[in-house]
C-alpha distance (Angstrom), angle and dihedral (degrees) to the residues before:
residue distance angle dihedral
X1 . . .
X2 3.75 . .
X3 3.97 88.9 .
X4 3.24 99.4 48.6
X5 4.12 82.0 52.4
X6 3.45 87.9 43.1
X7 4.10 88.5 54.7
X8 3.59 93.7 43.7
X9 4.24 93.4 56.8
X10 4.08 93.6 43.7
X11 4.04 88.8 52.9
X12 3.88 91.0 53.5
X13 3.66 89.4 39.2
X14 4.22 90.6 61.1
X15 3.79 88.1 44.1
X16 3.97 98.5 59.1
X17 3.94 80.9 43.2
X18 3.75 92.2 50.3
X19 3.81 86.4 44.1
X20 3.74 92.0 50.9
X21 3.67 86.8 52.3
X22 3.56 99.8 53.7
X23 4.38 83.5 44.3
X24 3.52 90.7 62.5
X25 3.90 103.7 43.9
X26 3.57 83.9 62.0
X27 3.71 107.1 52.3
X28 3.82 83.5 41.5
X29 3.98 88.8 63.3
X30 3.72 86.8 42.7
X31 3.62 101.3 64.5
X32 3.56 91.6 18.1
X33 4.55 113.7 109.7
X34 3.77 108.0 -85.1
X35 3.56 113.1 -109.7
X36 3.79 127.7 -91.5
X37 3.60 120.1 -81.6
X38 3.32 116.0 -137.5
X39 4.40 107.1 -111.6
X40 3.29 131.7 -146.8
X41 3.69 122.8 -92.9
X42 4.08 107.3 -88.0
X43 3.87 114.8 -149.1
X44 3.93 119.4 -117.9
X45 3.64 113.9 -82.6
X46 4.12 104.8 -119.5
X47 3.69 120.9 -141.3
X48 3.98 114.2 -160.5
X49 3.73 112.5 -156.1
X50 4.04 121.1 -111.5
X51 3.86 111.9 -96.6
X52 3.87 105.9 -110.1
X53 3.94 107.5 -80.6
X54 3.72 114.4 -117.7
X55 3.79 113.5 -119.1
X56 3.56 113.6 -109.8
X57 4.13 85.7 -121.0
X58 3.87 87.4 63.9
X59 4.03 105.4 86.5
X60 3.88 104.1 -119.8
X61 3.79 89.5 -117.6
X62 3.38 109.1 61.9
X63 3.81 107.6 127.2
X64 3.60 116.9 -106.6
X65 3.77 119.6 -133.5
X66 4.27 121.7 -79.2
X67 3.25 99.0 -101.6
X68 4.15 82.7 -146.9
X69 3.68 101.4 55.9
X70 3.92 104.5 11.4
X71 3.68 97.1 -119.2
X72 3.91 148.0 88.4
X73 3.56 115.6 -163.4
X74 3.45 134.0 29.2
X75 4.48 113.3 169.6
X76 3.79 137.8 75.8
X77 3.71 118.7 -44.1
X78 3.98 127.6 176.1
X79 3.45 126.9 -109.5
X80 4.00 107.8 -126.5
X81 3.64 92.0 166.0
X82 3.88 149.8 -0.7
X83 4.03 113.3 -138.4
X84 3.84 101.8 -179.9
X85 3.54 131.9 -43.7
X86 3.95 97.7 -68.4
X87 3.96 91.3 35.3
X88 3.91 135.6 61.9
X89 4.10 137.7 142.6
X90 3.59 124.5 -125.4
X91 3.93 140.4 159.3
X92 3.93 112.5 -134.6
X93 3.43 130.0 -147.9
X94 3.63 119.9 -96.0
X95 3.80 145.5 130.3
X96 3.97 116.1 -76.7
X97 3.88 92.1 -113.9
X98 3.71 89.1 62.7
X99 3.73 125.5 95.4
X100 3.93 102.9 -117.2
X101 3.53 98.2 51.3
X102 3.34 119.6 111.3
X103 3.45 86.5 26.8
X104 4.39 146.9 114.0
X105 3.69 103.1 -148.6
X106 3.79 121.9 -164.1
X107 3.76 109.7 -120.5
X108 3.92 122.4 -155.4
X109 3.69 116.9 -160.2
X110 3.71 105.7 -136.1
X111 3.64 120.9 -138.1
X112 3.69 93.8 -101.4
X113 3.34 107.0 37.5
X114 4.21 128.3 154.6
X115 3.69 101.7 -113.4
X116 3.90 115.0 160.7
X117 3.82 112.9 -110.7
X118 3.89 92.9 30.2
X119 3.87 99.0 -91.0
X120 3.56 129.3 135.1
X121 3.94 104.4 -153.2
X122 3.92 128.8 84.0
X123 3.50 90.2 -147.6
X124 3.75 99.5 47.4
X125 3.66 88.9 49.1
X126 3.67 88.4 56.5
X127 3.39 99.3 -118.6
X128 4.12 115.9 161.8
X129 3.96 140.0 175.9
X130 3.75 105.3 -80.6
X131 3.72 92.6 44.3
X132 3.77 127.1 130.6
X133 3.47 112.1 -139.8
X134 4.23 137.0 175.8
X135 3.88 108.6 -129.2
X136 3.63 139.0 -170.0
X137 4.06 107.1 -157.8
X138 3.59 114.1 -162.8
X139 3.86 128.4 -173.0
X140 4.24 133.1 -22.5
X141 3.44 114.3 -91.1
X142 3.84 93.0 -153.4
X143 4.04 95.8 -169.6
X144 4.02 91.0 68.8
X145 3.68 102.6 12.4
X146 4.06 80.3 -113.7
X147 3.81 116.1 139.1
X148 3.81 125.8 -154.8
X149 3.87 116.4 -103.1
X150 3.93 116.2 -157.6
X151 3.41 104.6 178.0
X152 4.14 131.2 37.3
X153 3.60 121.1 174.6
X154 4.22 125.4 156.8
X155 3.59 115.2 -117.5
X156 4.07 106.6 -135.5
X157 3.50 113.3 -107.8
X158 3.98 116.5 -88.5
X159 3.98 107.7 -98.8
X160 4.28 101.7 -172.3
X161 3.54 84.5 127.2
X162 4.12 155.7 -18.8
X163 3.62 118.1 -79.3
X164 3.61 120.9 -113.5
X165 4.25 96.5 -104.4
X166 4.11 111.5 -145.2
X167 3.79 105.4 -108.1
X168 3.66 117.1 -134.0
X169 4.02 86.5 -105.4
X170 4.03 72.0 63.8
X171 3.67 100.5 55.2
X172 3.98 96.7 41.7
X173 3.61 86.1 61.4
X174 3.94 100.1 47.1
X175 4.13 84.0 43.0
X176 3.71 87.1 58.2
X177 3.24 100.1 44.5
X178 3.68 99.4 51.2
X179 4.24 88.4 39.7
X180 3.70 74.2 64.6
X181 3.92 110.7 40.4
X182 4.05 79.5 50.0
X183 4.26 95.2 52.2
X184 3.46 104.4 18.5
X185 4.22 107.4 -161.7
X186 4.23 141.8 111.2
X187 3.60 88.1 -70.7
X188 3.46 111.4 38.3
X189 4.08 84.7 46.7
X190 3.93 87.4 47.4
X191 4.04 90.3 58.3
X192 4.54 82.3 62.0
X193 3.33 112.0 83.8
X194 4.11 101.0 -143.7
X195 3.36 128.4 170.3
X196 4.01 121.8 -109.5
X197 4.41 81.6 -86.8
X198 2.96 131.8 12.2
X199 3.88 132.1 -143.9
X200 3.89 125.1 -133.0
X201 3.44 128.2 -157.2
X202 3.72 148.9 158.8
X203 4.17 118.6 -133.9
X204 3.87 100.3 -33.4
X205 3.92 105.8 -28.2
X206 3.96 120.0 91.9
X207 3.63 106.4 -130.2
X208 3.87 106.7 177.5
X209 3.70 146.3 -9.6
X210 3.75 126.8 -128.2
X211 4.09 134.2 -170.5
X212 3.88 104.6 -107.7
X213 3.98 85.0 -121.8
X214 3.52 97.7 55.0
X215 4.11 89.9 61.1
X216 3.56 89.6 85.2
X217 3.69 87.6 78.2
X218 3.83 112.0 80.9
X219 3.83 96.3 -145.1
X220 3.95 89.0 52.5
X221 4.52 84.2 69.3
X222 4.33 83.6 51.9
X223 3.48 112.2 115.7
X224 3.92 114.3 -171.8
X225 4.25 111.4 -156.8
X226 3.98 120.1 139.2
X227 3.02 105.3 -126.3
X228 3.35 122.4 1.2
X229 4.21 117.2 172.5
X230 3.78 78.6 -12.3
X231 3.76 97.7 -54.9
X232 3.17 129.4 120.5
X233 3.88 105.4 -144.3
X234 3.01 162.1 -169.9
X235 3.80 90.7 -169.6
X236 3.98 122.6 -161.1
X237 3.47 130.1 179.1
X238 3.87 91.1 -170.5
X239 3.98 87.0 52.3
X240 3.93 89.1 53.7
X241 3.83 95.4 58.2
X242 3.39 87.8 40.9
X243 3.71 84.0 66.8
X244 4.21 116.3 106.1
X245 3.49 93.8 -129.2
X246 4.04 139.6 128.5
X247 3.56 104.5 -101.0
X248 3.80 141.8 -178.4
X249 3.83 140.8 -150.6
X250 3.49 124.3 -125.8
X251 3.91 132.0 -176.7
X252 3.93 132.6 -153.5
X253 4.54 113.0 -3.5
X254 3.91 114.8 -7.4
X255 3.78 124.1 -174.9
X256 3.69 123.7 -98.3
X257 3.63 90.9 -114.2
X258 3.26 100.4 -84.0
X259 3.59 103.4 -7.3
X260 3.83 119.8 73.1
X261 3.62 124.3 -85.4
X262 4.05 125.1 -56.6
X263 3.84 104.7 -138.4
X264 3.56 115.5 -124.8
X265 4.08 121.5 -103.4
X266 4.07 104.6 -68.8
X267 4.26 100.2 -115.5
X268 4.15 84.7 47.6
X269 3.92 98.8 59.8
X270 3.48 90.2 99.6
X271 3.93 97.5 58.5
X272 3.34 132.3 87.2
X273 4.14 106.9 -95.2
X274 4.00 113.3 -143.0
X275 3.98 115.6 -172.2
X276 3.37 132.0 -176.4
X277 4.16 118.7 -169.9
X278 3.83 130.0 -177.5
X279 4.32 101.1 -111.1
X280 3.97 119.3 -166.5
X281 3.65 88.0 58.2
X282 4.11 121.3 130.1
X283 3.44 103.8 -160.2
X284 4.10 130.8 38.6
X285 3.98 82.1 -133.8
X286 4.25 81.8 81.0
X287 3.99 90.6 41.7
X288 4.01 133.9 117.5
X289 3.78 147.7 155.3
X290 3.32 137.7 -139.5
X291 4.08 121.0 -171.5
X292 3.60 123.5 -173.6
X293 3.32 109.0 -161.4
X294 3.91 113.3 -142.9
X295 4.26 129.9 -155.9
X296 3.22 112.8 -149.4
X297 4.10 89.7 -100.6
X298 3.73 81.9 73.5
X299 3.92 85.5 -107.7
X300 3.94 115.8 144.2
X301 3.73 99.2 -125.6
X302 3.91 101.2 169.8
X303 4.08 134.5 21.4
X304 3.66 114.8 -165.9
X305 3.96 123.0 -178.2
X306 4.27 127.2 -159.1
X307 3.52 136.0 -179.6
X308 4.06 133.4 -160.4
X309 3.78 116.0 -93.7
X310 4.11 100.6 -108.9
């Protein structure tokens, strides 16, 4: 009897257990988060990729490429330099409020490029600082700063008038001088005919005057300026002709290379201007001037040096 008793009080014992079970599952799920509800579909986020950052070397206005007809120049630009025969430097002709001026662009020949005679090399189409040329520019080439040229064609040379040629009065004196610059003593300085003094000068400013005599001393030609066409001296006349280089004579203006001409210092207008420049060069980086200026006694009253902007 007391067993089954004993039975009977454990069943009812698991049932209120079960029951308090069941109790608790649901006031879990009560209080418990509400299940997820199922979202609407959310479309791929799209990343665009960075435009290509311009080097710091690049000047910040170059013109980008019309987005119409792919290009940003088209006119006459100057050769200043030619790299290879798919590379050169020139500045192009344009007003002052536009982005290139002022400035040597680097010039890549594209693969197809308009050159007259069908060729596709600067330097087999002869083309030299100095020159002239009609160019189409295309687009920024941000990695070198370079832009992509299309079309190259040499502008003939300007014919308004003849050229002053040096006499051979002319050439005596530029052989003298450089006899001199080359050997500097009495003699050699004798063979120059200066003037009493003689002014220095660098591009069209007088700087300094010397005694004719004292130009036999090298470091009377130095002329100290920092910087000068972004050089930082010392700057010699003397030293220039001293130079063993192929050079030319030149009477009256000349062009800067290939920039227009420098006028001459403002009280020597009236004298007779005799340059002498290096010539085989290709690139203005190698180019100079030398002007004598000459009185009408045929006495060199003034020498002035320049160099090209680098």
């Amino acid at each position: 009897m007391w067993s089954i008793v004993r039975h009977e009080s454990e069943k009812r014992r698991a049932i209120v257990l079960g029951m308090k079970r069941v109790l608790a599952a649901l006031v879990l799920a009560a209080c418990g988060p509400a299940p997820a509800q199922p979202t609407a579909s959310v479309p791929p986020t799209i990343t665009f990729a960075a435009e290509p950052t311009r080097p710091p070397s690049c000047p910040s206005n170059y013109p980008d490429s019309d987005p119409v007809s792919d290009r940003v120049f088209i006119g006459t630009a100057t050769v200043v330099a030619v790299i290879d025969g798919t590379l050169m430097r020139a500045t192009v002709e344009v007003p002052l409020d536009h982005p290139f001026a002022g400035q040597t662009l680097l010039l890549h020949l594209h693969g197809s490029a308009r050159i007259p005679g069908g060729v596709r090399d600067l330097i087999a189409y002869g083309l030299r600082s100095g020159d002239r040329i009609d160019i189409d520019v295309w687009k920024l080439l941000p990695a070198d700063c370079s832009y992509i040229v299309t079309r190259v064609e040499k502008r003939p040379l300007a014919t308004a008038g003849p050229r002053e040629m040096p006499t051979a009065a002319d050439e005596r004196l530029v052989g003298a001088f450089a006899a001199f610059a080359r050997a500097p003593d009495a003699g050699t300085l004798a063979g120059v005919p200066f003037a009493e003094k003689v002014r220095l000068g660098l591009s069209d400013r007088i700087v300094t005057e010397r005694a004719s005599l004292d130009l036999v001393r090298p470091d009377a030609w130095v002329l100290q300026e920092v910087p000068f066409r972004g050089r930082v001296g010392p700057f010699s006349a003397r030293d220039l002709l001293a130079t063993n280089v192929p050079t030319t004579i030149s009477v009256g203006p000349h062009p800067h290379c290939a920039s227009p001409p420098v006028p001459p210092p403002a009280d020597l207008v009236g004298s007779r201007r005799v340059s002498v420049q290096p010539t085989g060069i290709d690139t203005c980086l190698l180019w100079w001037t030398v002007d004598l200026f000459v009185s009408p006694a045929g006495r060199i009253e003034a020498v002035t040096l320049d160099l090209w902007d680098p």
